[in-house]
C-alpha positions, -999 to 999 in steps of 0.1 A, spaced: 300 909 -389 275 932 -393 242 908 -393 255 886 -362 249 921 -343 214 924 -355 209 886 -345 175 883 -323 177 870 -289 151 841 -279 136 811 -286 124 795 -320 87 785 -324 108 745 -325 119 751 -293 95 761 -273 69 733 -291 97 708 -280 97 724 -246 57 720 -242 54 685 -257 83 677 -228 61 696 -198 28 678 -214 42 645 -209 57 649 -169 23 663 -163 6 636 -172 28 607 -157 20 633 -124 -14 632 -128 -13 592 -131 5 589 -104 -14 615 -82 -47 595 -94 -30 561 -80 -20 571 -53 -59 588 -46 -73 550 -51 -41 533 -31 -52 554 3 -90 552 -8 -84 513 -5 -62 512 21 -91 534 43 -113 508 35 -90 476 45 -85 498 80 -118 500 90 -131 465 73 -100 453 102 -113 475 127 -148 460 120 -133 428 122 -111 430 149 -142 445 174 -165 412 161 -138 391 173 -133 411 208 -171 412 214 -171 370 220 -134 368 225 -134 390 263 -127 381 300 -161 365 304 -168 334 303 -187 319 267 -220 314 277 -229 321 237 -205 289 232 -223 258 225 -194 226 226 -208 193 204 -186 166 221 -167 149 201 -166 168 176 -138 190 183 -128 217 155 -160 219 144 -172 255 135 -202 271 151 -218 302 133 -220 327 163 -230 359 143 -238 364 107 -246 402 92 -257 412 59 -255 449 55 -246 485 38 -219 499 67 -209 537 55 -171 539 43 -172 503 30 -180 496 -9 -210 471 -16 -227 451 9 -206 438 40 -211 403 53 -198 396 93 -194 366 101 -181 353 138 -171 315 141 -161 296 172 -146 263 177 -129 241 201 -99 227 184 -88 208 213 -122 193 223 -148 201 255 -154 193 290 -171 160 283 -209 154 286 -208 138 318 -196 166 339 -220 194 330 -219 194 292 -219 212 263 -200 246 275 -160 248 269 -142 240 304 -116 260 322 -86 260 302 -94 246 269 -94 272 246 -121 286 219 -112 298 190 -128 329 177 -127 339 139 -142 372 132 -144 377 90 -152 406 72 -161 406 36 -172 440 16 -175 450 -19 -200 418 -24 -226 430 -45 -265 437 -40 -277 402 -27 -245 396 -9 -232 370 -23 -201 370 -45 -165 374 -38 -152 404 -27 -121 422 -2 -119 398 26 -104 405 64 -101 381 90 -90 383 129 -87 351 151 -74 346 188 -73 318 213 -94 325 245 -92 301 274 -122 303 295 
């Protein structure tokens, strides 16, 4: 009875190597996590103001006034026309950025014969702003794409 009494109190060298070996490994799936999370809103930044960037290409052509920049081949309705095209470094964005702005008038123009060659009143144009970044030096390549489109009736 004697030697329970002189019994130490505290932990064995065992369990607090068990204990540390435990705390090691939740502070290292917390780290992993922390660091995905980091690169989760560092992307998601980048998608936001790639849409933004889109989404004010598109607005520029797509506004109350009428197309003047709109060039209708009769005939040949839903065909694409290149109305801006932008090769550059924009801060915030990885690699180089292309813009590109297309128009077309999926439901045809005002025919030549009665002034030609400019959508009419109430035949829509459809704008397609795109935004790809993370292309690298010479701009070609694939890389994150973003793309906004509306209907504008002029």
């Amino acid at each position: 009875m004697a030697r329970l009494v002189n019994k130490s109190e505290g932990f064995t060298i065992v369990e607090v190597a068990v204990t540390l070996v435990v705390i090691g490994i939740f502070m290292v799936v917390i780290l992993s996590m922390q660091a995905q999370v980091s690169t989760i809103s560092v992307l998601s930044a980048q998608q936001t103001k790639a849409s933004f960037l889109a989404y004010n290409n598109m607005r520029r052509y797509a506004n109350d006034s009428p197309p003047s920049w709109f060039k209708c081949n009769t005939g040949s309705s839903g065909t694409r026309y290149k109305v801006m095209e932008i090769t550059e470094n924009i801060d915030g964005l990885p690699g180089m950025v292309r813009q590109e702005v297309y128009a077309s008038a999926p439901y045809g123009c005002k025919d030549a014969s009665s002034g030609g060659g400019k959508s009419s009143l109430g035949m829509p144009v459809k704008v397609e702003s795109i935004v790809e970044y993370g292309l690298p030096s010479s701009g070609s390549g694939s890389g994150r794409k973003v793309t906004h489109a509306t209907y504008a009736a002029f």
